[in-house]
C-alpha positions in Angstrom: 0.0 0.0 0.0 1.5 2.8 -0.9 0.3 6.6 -0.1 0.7 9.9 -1.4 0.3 13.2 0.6 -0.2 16.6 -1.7 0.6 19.5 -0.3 2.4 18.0 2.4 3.8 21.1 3.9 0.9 22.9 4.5 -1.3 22.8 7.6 -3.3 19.9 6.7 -0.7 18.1 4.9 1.6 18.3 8.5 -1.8 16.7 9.8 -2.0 13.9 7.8 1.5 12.9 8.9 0.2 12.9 12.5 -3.1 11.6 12.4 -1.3 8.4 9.6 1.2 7.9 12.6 -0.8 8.0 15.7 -3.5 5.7 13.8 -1.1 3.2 12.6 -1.9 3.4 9.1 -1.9 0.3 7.2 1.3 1.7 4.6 4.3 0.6 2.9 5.3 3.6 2.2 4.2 7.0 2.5 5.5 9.8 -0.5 5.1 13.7 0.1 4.6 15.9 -2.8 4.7 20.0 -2.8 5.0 23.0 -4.7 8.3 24.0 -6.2 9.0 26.1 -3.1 8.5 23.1 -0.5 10.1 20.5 -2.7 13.5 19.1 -0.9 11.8 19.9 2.7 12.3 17.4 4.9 10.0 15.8 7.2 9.9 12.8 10.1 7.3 10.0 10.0 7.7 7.0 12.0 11.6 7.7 12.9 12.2 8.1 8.8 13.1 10.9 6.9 10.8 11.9 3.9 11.9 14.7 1.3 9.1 16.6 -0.2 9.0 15.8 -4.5 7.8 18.4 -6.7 4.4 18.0 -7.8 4.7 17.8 -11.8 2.9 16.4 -14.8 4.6 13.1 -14.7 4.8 9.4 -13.9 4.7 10.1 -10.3 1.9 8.6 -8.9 2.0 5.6 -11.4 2.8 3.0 -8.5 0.2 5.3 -5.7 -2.6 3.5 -4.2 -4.4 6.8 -2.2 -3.5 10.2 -2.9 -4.8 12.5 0.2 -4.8 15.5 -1.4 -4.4 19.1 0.1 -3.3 21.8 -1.8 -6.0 24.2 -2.6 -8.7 24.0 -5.8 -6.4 25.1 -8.3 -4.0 22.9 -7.9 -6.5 19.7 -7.1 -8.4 20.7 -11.0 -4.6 21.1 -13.0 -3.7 17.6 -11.5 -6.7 15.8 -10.7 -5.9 13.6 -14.1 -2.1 13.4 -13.1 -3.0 11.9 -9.9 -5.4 9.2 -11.3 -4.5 8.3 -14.7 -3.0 5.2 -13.7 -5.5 4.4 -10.5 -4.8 6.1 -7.7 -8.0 6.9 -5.7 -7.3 10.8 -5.2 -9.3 12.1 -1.6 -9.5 15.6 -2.2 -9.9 18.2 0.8 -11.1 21.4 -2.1 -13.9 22.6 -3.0 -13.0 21.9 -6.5 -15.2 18.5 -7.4 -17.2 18.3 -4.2 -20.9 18.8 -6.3 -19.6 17.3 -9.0 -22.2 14.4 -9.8 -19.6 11.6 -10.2 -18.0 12.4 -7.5 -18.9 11.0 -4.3 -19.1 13.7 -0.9 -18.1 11.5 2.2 -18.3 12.1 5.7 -17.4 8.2 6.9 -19.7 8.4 9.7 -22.2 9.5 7.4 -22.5 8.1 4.2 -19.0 6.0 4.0 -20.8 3.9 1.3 -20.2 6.6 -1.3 -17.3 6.2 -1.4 -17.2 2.8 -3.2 -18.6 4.6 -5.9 -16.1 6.9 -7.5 -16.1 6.8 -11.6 -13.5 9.0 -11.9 -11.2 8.1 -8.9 -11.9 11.3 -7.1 -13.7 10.9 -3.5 -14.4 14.9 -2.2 -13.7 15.9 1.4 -16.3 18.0 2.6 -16.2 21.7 3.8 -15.2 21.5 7.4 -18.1 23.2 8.8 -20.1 20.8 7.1 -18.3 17.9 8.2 -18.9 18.6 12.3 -22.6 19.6 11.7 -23.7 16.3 10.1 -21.9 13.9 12.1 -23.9 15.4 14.5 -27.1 15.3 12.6 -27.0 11.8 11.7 -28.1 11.2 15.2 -30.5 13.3 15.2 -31.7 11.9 11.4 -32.3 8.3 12.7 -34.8 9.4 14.8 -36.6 11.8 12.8 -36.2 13.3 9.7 -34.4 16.7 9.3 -36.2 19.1 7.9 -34.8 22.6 8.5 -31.4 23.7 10.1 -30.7 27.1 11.6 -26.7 27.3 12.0 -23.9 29.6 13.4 -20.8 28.9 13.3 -17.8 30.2 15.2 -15.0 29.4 12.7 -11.1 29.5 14.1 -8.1 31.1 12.5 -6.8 27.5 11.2 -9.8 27.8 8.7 -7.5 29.5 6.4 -4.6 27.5 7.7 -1.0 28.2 8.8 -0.5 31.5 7.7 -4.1 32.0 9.3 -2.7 31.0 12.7 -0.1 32.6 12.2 -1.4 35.7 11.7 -3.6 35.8 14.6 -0.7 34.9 17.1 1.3 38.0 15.7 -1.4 40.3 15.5 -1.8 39.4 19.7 1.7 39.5 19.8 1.4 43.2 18.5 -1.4 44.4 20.5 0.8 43.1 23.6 3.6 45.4 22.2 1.5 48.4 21.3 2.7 48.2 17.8 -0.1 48.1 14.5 -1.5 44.3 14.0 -0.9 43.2 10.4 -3.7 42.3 8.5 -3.2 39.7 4.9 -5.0 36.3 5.9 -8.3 38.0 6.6 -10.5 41.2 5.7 -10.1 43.0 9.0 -7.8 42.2 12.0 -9.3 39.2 13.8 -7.6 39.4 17.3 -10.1 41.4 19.3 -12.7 40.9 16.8 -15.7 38.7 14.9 -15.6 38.6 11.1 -19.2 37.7 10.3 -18.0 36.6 6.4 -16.0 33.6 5.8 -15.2 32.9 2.2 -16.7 35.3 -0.7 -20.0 36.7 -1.1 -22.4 35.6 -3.8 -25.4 37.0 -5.5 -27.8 36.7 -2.7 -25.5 37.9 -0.2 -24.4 34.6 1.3 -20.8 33.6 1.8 -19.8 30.7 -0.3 -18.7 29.4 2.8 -22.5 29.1 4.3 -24.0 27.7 1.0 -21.3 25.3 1.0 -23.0 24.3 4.1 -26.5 24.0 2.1 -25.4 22.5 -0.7 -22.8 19.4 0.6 -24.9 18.7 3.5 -27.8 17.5 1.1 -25.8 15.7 -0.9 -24.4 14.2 2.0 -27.1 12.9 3.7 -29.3 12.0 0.4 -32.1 14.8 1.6 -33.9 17.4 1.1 -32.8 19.5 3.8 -33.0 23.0 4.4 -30.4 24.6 5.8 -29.2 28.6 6.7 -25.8 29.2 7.7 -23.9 32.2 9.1 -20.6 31.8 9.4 -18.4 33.9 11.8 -14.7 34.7 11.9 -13.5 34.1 15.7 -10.2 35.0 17.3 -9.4 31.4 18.1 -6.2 29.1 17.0 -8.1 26.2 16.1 -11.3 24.3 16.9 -14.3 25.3 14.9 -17.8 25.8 17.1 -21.1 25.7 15.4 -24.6 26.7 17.0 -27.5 24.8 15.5 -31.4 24.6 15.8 -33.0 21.8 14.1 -36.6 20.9 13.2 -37.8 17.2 12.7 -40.5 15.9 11.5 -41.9 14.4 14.8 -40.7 16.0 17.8 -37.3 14.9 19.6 -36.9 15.1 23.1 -33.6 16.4 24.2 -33.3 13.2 26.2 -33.9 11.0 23.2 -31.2 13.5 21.4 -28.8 12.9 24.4 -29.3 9.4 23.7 -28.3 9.4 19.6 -25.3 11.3 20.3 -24.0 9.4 23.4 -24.7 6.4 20.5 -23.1 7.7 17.5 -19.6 7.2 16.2 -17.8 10.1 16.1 -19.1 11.7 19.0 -18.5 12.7 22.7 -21.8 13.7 24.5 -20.4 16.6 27.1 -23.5 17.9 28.4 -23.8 18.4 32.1 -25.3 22.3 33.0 -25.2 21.6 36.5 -20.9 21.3 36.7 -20.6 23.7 33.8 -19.6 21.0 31.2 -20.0 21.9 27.7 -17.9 22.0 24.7 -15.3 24.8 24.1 -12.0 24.8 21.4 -9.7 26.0 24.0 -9.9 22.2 25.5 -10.6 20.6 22.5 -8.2 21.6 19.9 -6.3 18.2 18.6 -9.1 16.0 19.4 -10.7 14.0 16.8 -14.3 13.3 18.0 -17.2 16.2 17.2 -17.8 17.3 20.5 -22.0 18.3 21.5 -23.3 20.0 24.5 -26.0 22.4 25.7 -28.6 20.0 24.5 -32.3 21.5 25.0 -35.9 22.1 23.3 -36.3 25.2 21.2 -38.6 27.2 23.3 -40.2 28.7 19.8 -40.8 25.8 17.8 -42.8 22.7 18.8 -40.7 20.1 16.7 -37.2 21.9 17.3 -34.1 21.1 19.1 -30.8 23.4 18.8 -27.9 21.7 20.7 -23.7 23.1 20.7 -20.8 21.4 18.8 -17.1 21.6 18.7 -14.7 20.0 16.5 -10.8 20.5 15.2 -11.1 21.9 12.0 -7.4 20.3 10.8 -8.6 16.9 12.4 -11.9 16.1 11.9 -12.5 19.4 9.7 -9.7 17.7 7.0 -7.1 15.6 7.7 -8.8 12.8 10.3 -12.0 12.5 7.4 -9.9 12.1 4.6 -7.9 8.9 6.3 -11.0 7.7 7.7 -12.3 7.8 4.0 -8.6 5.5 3.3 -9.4 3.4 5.9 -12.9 2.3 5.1 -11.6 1.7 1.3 -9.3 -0.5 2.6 -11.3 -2.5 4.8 -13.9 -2.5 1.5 
């Protein structure tokens, strides 16, 4: 078995490395490709030393089983043939072919039998908002059908990656120092502040970022699902929180909802008012489960529930889904 990483010096590429080691992936060898400014880097996996190759239009991945792919849309479309020309399964963490209709959207949890159906050798990672919110609706799904989501989310600095993380550190760092925060990775200075757009605008005023969430989490879960998103810009390293309301088709109890989650793969139930115990990314950052709490009836809505969830958007968000996606083709 032998794997690729793309983009292997980026945030989510140093991610893979980690979450391949700590989870003893079934490999024979592991290859790191990058751009021509991280080719000859030199990174540790399993006490070896792997030197990033240049990602060209070659040979390359002739002899590559999985490709785990993370090196922005561009770059995913120019080598998406390049990658699977001679069979390698390429698991892609852009936008670029995630409603593309021969190309299945997999959240393992979810829908892991998607996967097995892939025409073109390309398997889409979904948006990592989208990811946390429907492991956490698939509880909620078996009981009663979904009809409309409300959601907020709370989106960390890691969103936009290292340089994101970066940024926010140093712009703290400035503050500290009484010096003038630098502002590239975002619109407006994030330290000290919200940014209620993540992503572009479109033509009806949402962010590509919130329809992202409206659009993969149907094809997701096979449904017709409404959903509304807001997504927020907050001052935090990593760990992406989302708020969510949900209306069923029957009503769900919040103890029946406790129940699904305490249930479901993927996810820790941390839901205790009475000692304060709820999720939050300061504690939770490097974890790989989606994290729920503050489980309760919505007080407007008969047939509604709105619960709290937490999740690392390098983990679970990108890096952990994709190798979960590797693993199940493996075992399939």
């Amino acid at each position: 078995m032998r794997i690729a990483v793309v983009g292997a010096s980026g945030a989510v590429g140093q991610e893979f490395l980690k979450v391949l080691e700590q989870r003893n992936f079934p490999l024979d060898e592991l290859v790191l490709f990058g751009s021509a400014r991280s080719a000859g880097k030199k990174y540790s996996f399993k006490g070896k030393e792997l030197t990033v190759k240049e990602l060209k239009h070659n040979d390359d991945f002739k002899d590559i089983d999985i490709a785990l792919v993370s090196a922005g849309g561009s770059i995913s479309k120019e080598f998406a043939e390049t990658i699977t020309k001679h069979g390698a399964i390429m698991i892609d963490n852009s936008s670029a072919f995630r409603m593309d209709e021969d190309v299945p959207l997999v959240v393992p949890e979810v829908n892991a039998e998607d996967a097995k159906n892939a025409p073109r050798n390309i398997i889409a990672n979904p948006n990592c908002t989208t990811i946390q919110m429907v492991v956490a609706l698939n509880a909620i799904e078996k009981i009663s059908h979904i009809k409309r989501v409300h959601v907020s989310t709370y989106q960390a600095a890691s969103g936009a990656g290292a340089k994101g993380m970066a940024e926010l550190e140093e712009q703290y760092k400035s503050i500290v120092n009484g010096e003038e925060p630098q502002v590239s990775a975002f619109q407006y200075q994030l330290a000290m502040n919200m940014i209620p757009q993540v992503d572009v605008f479109a033509d009806d005023d949402y962010t590509k970022e919130e329809l992202k969430m409206y659009n993969e989490t149907r094809k997701i879960m096979h449904s017709d699902i409404q959903v509304s998103a807001t997504c927020v810009r907050v001052p935090i390293l990593r760990a992406h929180s989302e708020s969510v309301w949900v209306e069923t088709e029957k009503p769900v109890s919040p103890e029946e909802a406790k129940e699904a989650f305490r249930n479901s793969e993927g996810i820790v139930l941390m839901d205790n008012v009475e000692k304060k115990e709820y999720p939050m990314p300061l504690f939770l950052a490097g974890k790989d489960e989606v994290f729920v709490g503050r489980v309760r009836k919505d007080i407007s809505n008969p047939n509604g529930l709105t619960f709290w969830c937490v999740s690392d958007q390098i983990r679970k968000g990108a890096a952990l889904n994709a190798v979960q996606i590797a693993e199940f083709l493996i075992k399939n």
